[in-house]
Steps between C-alpha positions, in 0.01 A plus 500: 500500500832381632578454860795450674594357850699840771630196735566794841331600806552855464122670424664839399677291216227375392293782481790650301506256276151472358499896423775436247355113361218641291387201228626251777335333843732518788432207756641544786696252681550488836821298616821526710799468241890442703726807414820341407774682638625771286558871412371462209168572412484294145627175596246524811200567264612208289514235829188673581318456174642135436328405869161658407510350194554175656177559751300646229620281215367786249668824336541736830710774606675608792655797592810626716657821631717679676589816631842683501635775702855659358570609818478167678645345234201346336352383860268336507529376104255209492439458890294772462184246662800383778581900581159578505394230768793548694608898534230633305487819286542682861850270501561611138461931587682435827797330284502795310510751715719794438587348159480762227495249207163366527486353117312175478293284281279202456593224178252233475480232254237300387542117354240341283525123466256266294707177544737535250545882402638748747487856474618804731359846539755759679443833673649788719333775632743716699430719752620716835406398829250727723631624851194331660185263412280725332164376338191308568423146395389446145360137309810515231763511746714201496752564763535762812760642333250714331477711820879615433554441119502848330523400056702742344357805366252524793499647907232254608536172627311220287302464815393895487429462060182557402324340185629774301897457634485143401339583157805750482740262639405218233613760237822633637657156655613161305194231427484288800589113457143404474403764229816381293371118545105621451534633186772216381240239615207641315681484181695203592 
């Protein structure tokens, strides 16, 4: 069996990640990596990746996002941790209030590094934020933003799906980052 090294902290990302690795051992890692400062997702999963690498010394992945709201003008982009800790998805709604244009999405992109080879897996999933937090706490979520993320094609938060809405949601939205990279890896 293969196995690779998920260098992050976040449990819901892990958890995400072993549903879609299905010939190959996850091992999780857990370390701090330093966000460079930058809007942009990729080159922060490639400092990212390059640094676990580094600690781990072994093939490993690593994994960035961000989220984007039209309205704001892509606030918060890839601050999304910085928003969060600061104003909060309360912060976010209040932002938005009275805003009709409510369009937003989450891009994340994973980078795999074994030393010498470096390859990127990109997604978007976009979306329309809720009016309020809606939902209840569930083991795959990886950010609250969950509790006011509504996917396209759907009325529910992710925080409100059920096993069923995901199963649906899987088949209606773009492969995530880590689904693109699981089933590169396991033929790679």
């Amino acid at each position: 069996m293969k196995e690779i090294i998920f260098v992050t902290t976040n449990k819901g990302k892990i958890a995400s990640a072993q549903e879609y690795l299905k010939t190959t051992k996850l091992i999780p890692c857990e370390a701090e990596l330093i966000e460079p400062r930058s809007d942009d997702i990729k080159e922060i999963a490639r400092e990212k990746v390059i640094q676990a690498y580094n600690i781990v010394k072994s093939p490993c992945i690593a994994l960035d996002a961000g989220f984007f709201i039209k309205e704001l003008k892509g606030f918060p982009r890839a601050y999304v941790n910085h928003a969060l800790d600061t104003i909060g998805i309360e912060g976010i709604l209040k932002l938005m209030e009275d805003k009709d244009n409510r369009e937003c999405e989450f891009r994340s992109c994973l980078a795999y590094y074994d030393g010498t080879h470096m390859e990127f897996f990109e997604s978007s999933s976009h979306g329309t934020l809720s009016e309020k937090v809606r939902g209840i706490h569930s083991h795959k979520k990886w950010s609250d933003l969950w509790y006011i993320f509504i996917p396209d094609h759907f009325h529910k938060t992710l925080a409100e799906f059920s096993e069923e809405d995901f199963t649906l949601h899987q088949l209606k939205k773009e492969d995530s980052a880590i689904k693109k990279f699981a089933h590169w890896y396991e033929k790679y």
